[in-house]
N, C-alpha and C positions, 0 to 999 in steps of 0.2 A: 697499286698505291693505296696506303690506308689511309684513314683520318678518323677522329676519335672526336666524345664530347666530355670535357669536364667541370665539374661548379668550381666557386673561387672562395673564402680567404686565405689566412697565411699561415695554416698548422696543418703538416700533412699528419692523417692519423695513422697508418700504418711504415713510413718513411722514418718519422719524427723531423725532430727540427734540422738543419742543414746547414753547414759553417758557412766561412765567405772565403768562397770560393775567386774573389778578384787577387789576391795576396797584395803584394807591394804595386800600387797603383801608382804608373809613371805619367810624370805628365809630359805635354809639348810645348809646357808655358815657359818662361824667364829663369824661373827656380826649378829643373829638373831635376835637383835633390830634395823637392818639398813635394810632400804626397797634397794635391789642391782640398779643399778643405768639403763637407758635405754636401749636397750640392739639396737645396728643398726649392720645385718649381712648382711648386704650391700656391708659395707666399706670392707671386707675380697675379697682374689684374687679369679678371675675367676676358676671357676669346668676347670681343662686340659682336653678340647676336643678333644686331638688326642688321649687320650688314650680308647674315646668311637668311636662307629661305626656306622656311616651313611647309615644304612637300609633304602630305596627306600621300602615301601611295596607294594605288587600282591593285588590292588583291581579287584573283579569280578564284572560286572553289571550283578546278574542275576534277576533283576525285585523285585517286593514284594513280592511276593509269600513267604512265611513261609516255609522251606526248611530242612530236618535232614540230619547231616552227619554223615557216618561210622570212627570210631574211631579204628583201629589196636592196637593191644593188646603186648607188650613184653612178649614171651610165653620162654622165656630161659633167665635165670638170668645172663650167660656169655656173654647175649648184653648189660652189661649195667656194669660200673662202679660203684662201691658205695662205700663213704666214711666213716665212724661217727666222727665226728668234738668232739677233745679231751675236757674236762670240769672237770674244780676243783673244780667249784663250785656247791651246792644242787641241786640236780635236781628239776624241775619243769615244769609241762606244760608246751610249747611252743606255745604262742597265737599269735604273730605276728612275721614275717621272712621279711628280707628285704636285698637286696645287696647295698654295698655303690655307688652311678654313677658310679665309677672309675669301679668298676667290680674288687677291690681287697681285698675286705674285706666283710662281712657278717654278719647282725648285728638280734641278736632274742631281743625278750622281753617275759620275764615268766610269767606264772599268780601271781605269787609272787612278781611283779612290779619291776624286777630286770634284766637290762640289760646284753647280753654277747656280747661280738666283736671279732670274729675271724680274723685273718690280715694274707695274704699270703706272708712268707719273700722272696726275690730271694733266687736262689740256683743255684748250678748249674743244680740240674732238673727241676728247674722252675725260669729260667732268665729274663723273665718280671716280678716276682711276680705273677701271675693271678691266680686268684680264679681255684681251679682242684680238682678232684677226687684224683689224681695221688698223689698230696703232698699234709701232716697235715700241715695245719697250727696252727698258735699260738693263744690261746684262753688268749687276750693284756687285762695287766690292768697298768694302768700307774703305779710307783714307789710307791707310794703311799698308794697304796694296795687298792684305792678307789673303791666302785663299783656303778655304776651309778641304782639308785632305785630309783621310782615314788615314790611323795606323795602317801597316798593312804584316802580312806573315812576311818574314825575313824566308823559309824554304819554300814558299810558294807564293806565282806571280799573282797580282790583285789581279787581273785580268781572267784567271782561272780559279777564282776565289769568289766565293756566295758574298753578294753586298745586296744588303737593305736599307731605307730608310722611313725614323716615323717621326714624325710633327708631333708637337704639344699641342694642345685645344689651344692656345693664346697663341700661336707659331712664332712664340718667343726662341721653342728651343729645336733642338734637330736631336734625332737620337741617331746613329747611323756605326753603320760597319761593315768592312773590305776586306774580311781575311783575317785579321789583325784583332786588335783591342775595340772594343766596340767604347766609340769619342760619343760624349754631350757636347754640342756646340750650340753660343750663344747666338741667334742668327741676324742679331745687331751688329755685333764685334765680327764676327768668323771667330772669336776664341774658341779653345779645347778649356772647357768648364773641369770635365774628369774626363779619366777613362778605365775601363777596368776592363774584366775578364780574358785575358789573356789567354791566345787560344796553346797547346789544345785544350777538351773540342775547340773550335772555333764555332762564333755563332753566326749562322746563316737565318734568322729572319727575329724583327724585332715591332710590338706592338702595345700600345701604351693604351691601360689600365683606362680603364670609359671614366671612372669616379672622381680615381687618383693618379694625378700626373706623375707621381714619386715611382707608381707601382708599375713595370715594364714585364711583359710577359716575354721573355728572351727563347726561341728556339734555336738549338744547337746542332751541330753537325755530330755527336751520337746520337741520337735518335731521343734525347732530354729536353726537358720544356724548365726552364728557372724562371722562378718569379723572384725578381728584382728589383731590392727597394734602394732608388740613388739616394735618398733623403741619410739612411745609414749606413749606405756601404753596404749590404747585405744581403746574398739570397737567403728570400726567405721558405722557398719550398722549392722542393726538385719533384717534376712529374715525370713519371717512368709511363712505358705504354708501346712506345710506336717501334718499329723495323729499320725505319732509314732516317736519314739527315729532313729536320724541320724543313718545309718550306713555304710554310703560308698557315699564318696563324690571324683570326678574326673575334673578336670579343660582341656579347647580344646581351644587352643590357634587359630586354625582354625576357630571354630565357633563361638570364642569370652564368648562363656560359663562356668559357673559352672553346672554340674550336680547333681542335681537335675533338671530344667531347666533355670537358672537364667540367661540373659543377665549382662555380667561385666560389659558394659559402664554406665547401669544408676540402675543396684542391677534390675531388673524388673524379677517377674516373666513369664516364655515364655507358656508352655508348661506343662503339666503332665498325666500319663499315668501307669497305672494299669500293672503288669508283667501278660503277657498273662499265663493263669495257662495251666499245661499238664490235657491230657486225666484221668478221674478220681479223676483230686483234686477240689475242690471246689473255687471257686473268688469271693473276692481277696484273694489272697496266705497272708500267715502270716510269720513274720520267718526274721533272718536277709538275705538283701538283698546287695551284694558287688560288686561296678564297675568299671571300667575302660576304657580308653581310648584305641582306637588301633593306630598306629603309622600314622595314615592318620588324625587323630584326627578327624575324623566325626564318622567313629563305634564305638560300645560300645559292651565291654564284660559285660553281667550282670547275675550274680551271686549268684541262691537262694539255697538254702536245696535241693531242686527239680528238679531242671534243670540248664542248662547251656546256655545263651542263648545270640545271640548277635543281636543288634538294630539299626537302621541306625538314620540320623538327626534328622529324624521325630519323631524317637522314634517306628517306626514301624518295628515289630520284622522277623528279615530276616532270620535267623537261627537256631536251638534248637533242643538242646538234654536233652531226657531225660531218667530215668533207668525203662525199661519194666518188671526189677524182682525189688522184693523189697531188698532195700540194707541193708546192715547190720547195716550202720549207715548214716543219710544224708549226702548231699557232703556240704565238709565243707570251701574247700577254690578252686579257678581253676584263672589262671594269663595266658594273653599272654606272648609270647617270646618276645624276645628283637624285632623282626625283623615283629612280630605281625601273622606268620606264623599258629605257633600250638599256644595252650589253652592247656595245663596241669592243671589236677586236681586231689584234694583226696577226700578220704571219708571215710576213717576208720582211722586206727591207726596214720599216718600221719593227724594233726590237722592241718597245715596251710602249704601254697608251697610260693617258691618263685623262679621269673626268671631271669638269672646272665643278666646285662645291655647289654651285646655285645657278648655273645656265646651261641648263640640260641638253644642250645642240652642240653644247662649246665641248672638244677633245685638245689633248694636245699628243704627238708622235715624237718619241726621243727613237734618233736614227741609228744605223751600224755604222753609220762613217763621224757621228758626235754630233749633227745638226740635230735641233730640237724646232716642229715647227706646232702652228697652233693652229685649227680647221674648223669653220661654223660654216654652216647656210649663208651662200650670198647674200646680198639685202634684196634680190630679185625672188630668189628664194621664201623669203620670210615675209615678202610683199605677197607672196602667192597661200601663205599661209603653210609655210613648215611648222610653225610653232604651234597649231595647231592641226595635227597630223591624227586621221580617223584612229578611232579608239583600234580598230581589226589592226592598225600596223605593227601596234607593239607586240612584240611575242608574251603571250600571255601566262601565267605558270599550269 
């Protein structure tokens, strides 16, 4: 598996410019002979930043050297909280988990291409609202009885179809896609805002522009990267580069980057680099590959079946773990914390993790049978001082 670096804006120089590629854009509103009108999430108010947390993260210099660290194990289920988040509706796979910025709401998406939103109400046990083990929250559908569901491919099941999903900074909107047309939804309504690009390709992974809400870095099932602007209808640049179908694409405001390795200022590709394989697999590794940013925006958490493993600027690999007995299933999803501290991961029943925006202890596990539940340190736990856990525990870079 490869991955690449490149910079960003919207003229590629050797490509040139690139039509639109959405054509006749259908919708799933009232008027399905009326193409919905352009859509700028722009103009909506600023994401409220006091209600997120300003983590400083702990960078270590320890050189390049290739480094594994020991991971502590929860060996008593009375350290640990756990919730299961109520559900009216069918169950199904849970393929992608995600918390709103706000850190107050929880949003899955099923292989059945069908959204759920959990929303934490105040109470008096829980007077901010905040996402907790402690109190259910309410599994929200607007009045309407709406439920937000992906186009899906008509020749293939959503259930064997790459689905994504990404938030706007305001978590006004949802950007999301199951095979099918990749849907804007408004996460007020459940409306379908647009939809466009109609596969094939179909696109398998989607992540929106750190600046501009407008601008959405779309990865595709040929091996293309579009940058797409919903404000016009328009790709505006096509990135060529990679082998196989996108599947994890991360933006660094720091480095000026898309990952893979593209410079934003002129789309240019910078960089690319083979995931170093562990002892006994063969290279290059095959398989999806998932990554992210850490809160310094120059590490990378990257993400394969096999390992866990994290990369510095260069792309040169500073850390990694990987499983010395064979698992019972590969590891299938692993997220920094908000504060970029720990890396949680799963690998069996638990299909994908997610980490709450501003309370670095709090995960949530979307299931293989559709349960979704939410897991912190007991209050026993936290009495004893988890939240302050020796500097040596975290795995360092």
């Amino acid at each position: 598996m490869c991955y690449c670096l490149f910079w960003q804006p919207l003229i590629v120089n050797a490509l040139g410019p690139v039509g639109n590629v959405s054509g006749a854009i259908a919708s799933t509103l009232e008027r399905p002979d009326r193409v919905p009108p352009a859509v700028s999430i722009n103009s909506l108010g600023p994401m409220d930043s006091s209600r997120l947390v300003d983590v400083k993260p702990r960078i270590a210099d320890d050189g390049d050297k290739v480094k594994s660290w020991k991971i502590p194990d929860v060996s008593d289920p009375s350290q640990m909280k756990a919730l299961r988040l109520p559900n009216s509706i069918a169950p199904s796979k849970v393929v992608r988990l995600i918390y709103t910025n706000s850190g107050l709401a929880l949003l899955a998406l099923t292989a059945r291409a069908v959204h759920k939103l959990w929303k934490w109400q105040r109470s008096e046990r829980n007077p901010l609202g905040k996402a907790t083990a402690y109190v259910a929250p309410q599994l929200w559908q607007p009045p309407s009885g709406t439920l937000m569901t992906n186009d899906i491919n008509d020749g293939k099941p959503a259930e064997e179809s790459a689905a994504c999903i990404a938030l706007s900074k305001n978590d006004s909107y949802v950007m999301s896609v199951s095979g099918g047309k990749v849907s804007l939804f408004n996460m007020m309504t459940f409306k379908v805002m647009t939809m466009f690009m109609p596969p094939p390709p179909a696109a398998t992974y989607l992540a929106f522009h750190p600046q501009d809400n407008n601008i959405i870095a779309i990865g595709m099932e040929d091996s293309t990267i579009q940058i797409y602007n919903v404000r016009v209808d328009e790709v505006k640049t096509k990135l060529k580069g990679h082998q196989n179908r996108i599947t994890g694409l991360a933006f660094s405001q720091t480095l000026n980057v898309l990952l893979c390795m593209w410079s934003i200022d002129k789309w240019e590709k910078l960089k690319s680099r083979f995931i170093q394989a562990p002892a006994g697999r063969q290279s290059p590794l095959v398989g999806e590959t998932k990554v992210q940013f850490h809160n310094d925006q120059t590490h990378l958490l990257v993400v394969h079946d096999s390992q866990i493993s994290i990369y510095d600027s260069k792309l040169e690999c500073s850390r990694s773990w990987s499983p010395k007995d064979t698992l019972p299933a590969p590891i299938s999803s692993a997220i920094y914390s908000c504060d970029g501290l720990l890396v949680s991961n799963t690998t069996t029943y638990p299909f994908v993790i997610a980490a709450h925006p501003s309370q670095r202890n709090q995960i949530a596990l979307g299931m293989s049978d559709g349960a979704v539940h939410v897991v912190e340190p007991s209050d026993a736990e936290l009495k004893c001082g988890w939240h302050t856990l020796p500097r040596q525990w975290f795995p360092p870079f």
